[in-house]
N, C-alpha and C positions, 0 to 999 in steps of 0.2 A: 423933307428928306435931306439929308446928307446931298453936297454938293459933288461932284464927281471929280475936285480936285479934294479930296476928302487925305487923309494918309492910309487909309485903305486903298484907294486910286492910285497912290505912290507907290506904294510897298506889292503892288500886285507889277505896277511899269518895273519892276527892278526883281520880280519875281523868277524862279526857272519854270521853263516853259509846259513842261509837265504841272507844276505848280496853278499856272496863270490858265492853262485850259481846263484842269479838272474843275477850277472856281467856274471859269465862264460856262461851261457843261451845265456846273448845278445850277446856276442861276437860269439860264436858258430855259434848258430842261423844266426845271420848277414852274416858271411862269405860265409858256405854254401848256404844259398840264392840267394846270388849272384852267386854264382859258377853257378847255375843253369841256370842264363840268359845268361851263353857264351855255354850251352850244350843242352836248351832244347826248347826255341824260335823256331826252324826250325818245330818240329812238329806244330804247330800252323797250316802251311802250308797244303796244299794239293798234289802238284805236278801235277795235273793230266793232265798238257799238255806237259809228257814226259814220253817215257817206254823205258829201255833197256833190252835189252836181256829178253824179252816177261816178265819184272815183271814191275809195277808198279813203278814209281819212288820215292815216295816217302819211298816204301819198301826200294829198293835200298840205299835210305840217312841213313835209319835208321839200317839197317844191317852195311852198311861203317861204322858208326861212333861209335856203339856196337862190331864191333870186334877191332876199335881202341883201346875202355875202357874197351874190356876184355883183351887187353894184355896185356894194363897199369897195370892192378888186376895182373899179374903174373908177370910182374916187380915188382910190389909192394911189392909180398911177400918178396922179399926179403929188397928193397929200404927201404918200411915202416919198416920193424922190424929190421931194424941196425941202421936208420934215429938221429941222436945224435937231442938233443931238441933245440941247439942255430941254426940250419939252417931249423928248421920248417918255419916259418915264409916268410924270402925271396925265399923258394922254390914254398910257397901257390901262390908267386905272378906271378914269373917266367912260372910257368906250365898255369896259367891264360894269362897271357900274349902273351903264346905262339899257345894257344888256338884261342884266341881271331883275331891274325892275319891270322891263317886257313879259320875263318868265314870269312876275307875281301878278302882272294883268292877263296872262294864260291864265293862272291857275282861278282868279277870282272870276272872270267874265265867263259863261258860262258856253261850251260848243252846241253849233258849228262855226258862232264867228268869232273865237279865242284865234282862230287860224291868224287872223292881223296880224300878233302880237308874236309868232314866231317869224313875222317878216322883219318888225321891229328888233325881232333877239338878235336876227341874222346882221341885219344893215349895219353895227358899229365893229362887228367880231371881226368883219373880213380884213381889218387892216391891223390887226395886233399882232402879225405874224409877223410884215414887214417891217413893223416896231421894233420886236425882239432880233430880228434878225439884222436891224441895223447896228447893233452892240457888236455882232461877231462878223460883219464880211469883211475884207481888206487886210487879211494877215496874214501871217504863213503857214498857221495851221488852221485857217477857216475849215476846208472841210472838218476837220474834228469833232471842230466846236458847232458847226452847222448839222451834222449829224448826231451829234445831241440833241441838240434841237428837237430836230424831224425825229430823233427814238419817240420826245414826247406825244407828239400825234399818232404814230406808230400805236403804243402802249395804253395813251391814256381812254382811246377810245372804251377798247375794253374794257379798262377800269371803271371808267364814269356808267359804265354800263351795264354792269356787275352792281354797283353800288347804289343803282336805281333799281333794278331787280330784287337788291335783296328791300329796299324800302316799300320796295311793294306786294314779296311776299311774305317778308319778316314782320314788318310792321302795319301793313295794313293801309299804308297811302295811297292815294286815287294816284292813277298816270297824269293827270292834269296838273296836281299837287308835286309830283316826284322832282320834275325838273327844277323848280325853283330851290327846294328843298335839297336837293345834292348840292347846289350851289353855295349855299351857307358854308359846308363842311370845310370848301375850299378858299374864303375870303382871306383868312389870316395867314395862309402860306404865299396866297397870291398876293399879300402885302409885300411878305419880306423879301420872296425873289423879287419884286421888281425892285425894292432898296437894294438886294443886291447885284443887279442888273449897270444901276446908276454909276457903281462903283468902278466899273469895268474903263481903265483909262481908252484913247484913243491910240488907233495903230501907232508902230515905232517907225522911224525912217527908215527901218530895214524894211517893216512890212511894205512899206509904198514903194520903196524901190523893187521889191518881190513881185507885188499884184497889183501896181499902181494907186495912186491916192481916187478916195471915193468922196465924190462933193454931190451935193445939191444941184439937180439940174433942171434950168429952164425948159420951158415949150419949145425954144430951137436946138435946146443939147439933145432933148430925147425925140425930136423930127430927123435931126443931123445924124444921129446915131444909128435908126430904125433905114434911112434911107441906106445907110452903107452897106447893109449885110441885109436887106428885105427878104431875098427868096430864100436865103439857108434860116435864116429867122423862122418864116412863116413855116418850113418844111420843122424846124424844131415845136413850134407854138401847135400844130396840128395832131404831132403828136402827143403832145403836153393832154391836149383837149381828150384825147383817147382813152391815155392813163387816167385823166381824172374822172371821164364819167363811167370807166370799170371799176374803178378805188373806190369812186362814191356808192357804188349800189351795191359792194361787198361791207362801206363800210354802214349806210343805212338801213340797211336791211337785213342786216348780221344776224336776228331774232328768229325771222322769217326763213332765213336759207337755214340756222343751224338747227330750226324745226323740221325743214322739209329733209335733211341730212338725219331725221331721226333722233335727234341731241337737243332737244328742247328740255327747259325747266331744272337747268343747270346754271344757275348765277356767273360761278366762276369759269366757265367756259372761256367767255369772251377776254376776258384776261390772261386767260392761260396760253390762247393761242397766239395773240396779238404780243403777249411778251415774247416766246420764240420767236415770231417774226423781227420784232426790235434788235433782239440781239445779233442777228445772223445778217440784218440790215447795216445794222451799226459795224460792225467787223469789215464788210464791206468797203463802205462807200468810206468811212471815218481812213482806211489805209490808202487813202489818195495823198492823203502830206505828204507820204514818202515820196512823191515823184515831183521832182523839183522843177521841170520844163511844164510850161505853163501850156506848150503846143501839145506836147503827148500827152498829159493829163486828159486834155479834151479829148481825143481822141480815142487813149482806153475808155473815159468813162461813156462816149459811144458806143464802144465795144461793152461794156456792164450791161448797159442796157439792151443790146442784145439777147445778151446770157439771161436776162432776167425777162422778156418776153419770152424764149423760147422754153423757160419754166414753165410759165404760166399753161403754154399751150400744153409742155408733158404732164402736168398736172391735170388738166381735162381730160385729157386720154388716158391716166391712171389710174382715175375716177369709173369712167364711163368703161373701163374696162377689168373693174376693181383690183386694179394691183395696189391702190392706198384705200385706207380708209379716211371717216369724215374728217376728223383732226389731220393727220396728213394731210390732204387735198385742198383743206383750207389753210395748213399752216406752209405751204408749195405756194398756193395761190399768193398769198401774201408777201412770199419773198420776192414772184415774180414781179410782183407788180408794183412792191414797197421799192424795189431796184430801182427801178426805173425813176420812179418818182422822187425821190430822195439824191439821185444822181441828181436833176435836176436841179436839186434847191443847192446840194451843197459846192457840185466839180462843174457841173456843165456851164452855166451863167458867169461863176467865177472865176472859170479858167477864163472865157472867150472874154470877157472883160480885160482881163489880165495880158493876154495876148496882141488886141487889136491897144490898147493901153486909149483907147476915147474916153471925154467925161462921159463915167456913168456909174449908175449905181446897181446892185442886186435886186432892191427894193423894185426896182424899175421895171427889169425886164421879168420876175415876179409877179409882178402887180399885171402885166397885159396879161401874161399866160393865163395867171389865177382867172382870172375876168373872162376871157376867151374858154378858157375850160370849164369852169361853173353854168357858164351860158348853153354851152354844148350841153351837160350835166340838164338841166332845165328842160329843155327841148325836148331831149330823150323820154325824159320821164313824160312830159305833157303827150308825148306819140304815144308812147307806149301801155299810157294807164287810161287814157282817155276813156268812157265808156266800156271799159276791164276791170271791174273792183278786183276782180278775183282771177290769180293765175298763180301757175308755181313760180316761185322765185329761183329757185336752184337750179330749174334748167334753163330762166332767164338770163342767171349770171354764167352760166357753165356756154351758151351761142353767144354772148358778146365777148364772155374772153376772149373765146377762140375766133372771131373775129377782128377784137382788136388788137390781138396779137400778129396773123398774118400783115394788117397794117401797116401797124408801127414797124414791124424788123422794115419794108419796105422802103418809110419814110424816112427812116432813121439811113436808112443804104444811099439813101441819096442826097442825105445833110451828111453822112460823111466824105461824099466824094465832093461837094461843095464845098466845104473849110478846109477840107485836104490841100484844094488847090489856093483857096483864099485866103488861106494863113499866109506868115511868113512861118520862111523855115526853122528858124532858130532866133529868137529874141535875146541881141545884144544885153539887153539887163538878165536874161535869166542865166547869159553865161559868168559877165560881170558876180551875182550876189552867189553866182553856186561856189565859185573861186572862194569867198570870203569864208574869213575861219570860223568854225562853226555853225556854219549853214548846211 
């Protein structure tokens, strides 16, 4: 590949900014998307002419390959935030790679013990995230470009799952078959985003003097770090846990809930919805560059997430009281909860970075959350299907929203009035770089 002091890499450091995000968007955006169609085609599936050990099989697939990629998430903490920037690149492809031939031992090995081999898919995927996203943290319009990003998990879901759907009732592929087989589709676009990923030079002095410079840290930068701010940490990382194990079983079981909503046997369903939700995410969370103080940024995007909980919960009651239909309720559900989440990756981690200005990186505090909340994600599912093949799913997912919605506004009430006081008031660099012309 092209070396990342390339004249692409030049020509993009002297680029206008509009310019220089819309490239990093595509390449982002591009990567992860793909990433998607070696992780997430299988739920398309159903499984249901297989049970082990008295659960459901296709539970079974999806806990295998969720505690793969949650312990990717706690290799990562440390992988991703020591990770030097010239070996991002052929690592994105390698872990893909290595993914990808787990899928062709799913498809050849015959069930119930293929299950392995989705543990296998899982274990190299969970760290390709904090890969791509070390290309865009540290600059002045990261959210933007981090919300890019996060559009592609948003959207690609659906897509990869549409596109297994139709392989399976267009063409006539086994579910066992499907997953590797959508994979192929996506190898040679997930070549050239990551070539153009490489390309993307390193923050400017402005961006560090903006959101502070982002390095590589030791086992005592990220002990030194985690010690400073533990309790407003742990009250953010719990509810991290919450969002992801609602996200996860709207986004696992998407088949199942848009069956029991009566909307089965529609391919492009799952595309259709998950793209509204992208884009109402994107407009969102991407309009946080405008606010230059790195203290209030963290602060509204507390307040986002809010707003985007307490959707969730009018969305169960809109449902359960039919003032929406299924496509509504679930395209409601998804802003609410894509809010939240998405604040996370793009304003939340990188304003508080930015503000307390300690060595550290995004990858970092990422990488615990992901781990912490896939494990949660885990758990739930092992309580909950245990000796249960068979339940609704739609009213499963409709009591844990509205669960962890009361929750998190809760939690989140209480991580605001703890950085409220733990911040400083006004950071000297953020008044210094707003002064400067054209910032």
């Amino acid at each position: 590949m092209t070396p990342p002091n390339s004249s692409i890499s030049q020509n993009l450091a002297r680029a206008r900014p509009t310019v220089f995000s819309s490239y990093c968007i595509i390449a982002a955006f591009s990567a992860y998307f793909c990433m998607y169609a070696f992780r997430k085609p299988f739920t398309a599936g159903t499984f249901e002419d297989t049970m082990l050990w008295g659960i459901g099989y296709k539970t079974i697939l999806v806990i295998s390959q969720v505690i793969g990629y949650t312990l990717s998430k706690f290799i990562g903490i440390k992988i991703i935030s020591e990770m030097p920037a010239a070996k991002r690149g052929r690592t994105i492809l390698a872990l893909i790679a290595i993914s990808h031939f787990a899928l062709l031992l799913f498809a050849l090995v015959p069930p119930p013990w293929n299950f392995v081999f989705l543990f296998m898919n899982g274990l190299p995927l969970g760290m390709v995230f904090g890969l791509v996203l070390s290309f865009l943290e540290g600059r002045q319009v990261t959210e933007a470009l981090a919300a890019g990003l996060c559009a592609s998990f948003i959207v690609s879901s659906g897509v990869v799952k549409s596109v297994g759907r139709w392989l399976m009732l267009e063409h006539g592929v086994t579910e066992y078959w499907m997953p590797f087989l959508t994979g192929l589709f996506f190898i040679p676009p997930l070549i050239a985003a990551v070539w153009m990923l490489r390309q993307i030079p390193p923050p400017s002095e402005k961006d560090i003097a903006m959101r502070s410079e982002r390095l590589p840290m030791n086992r005592h930068d990220r002990s030194q770090f985690f010690r400073k701010l533990a309790p407003g940490l742990c009250l953010l990382f719990t509810t991290y846990i919450l969002i992801t194990i609602l996200r996860s079983i709207r986004d696992d079981f998407a088949v199942e809930i848009w069956s029991d909503l009566g909307e089965s046997g529609k391919p492009a369903i799952f595309a259709q919805s998950e793209t509204a939700v992208m884009l109402g995410v994107m407009a969102v969370t991407g309009a946080a560059i405008m606010i230059k103080n790195n203290r209030r940024a963290f602060l509204i995007a507390i307040g986002a997430i809010f707003v985007g909980f307490a959707m969730v919960r009018v969305s169960t009651i809109g449902f359960q009281r039919h003032w929406f239909g299924p496509m509504t309720f679930m395209i409601v559900t998804g802003l609410g909860l894509y809010i939240p989440y998405v604040a996370f990756h793009t304003t939340l981690f990188e304003r508080l970075i930015a503000v307390f200005r300690e060595r550290s990186n995004l990858g970092y505090l990422m990488y615990i959350a992901d781990a912490v909340g896939y494990l949660g994600y885990v758990a739930v599912m092992l309580i909950r299907n245990f000796g249960k093949p068979a339940f609704n799913h739609l009213q499963f997912f409709i009591d844990a929203a509205n669960l962890v919605a009361v929750m998190s506004i809760g939690l989140m009430a209480a991580a605001m009035f703890y950085f409220h006081r733990k911040m400083p008031r006004e950071s000297t660099v953020d008044l210094k770089v707003a002064r400067e012309p054209g910032v």
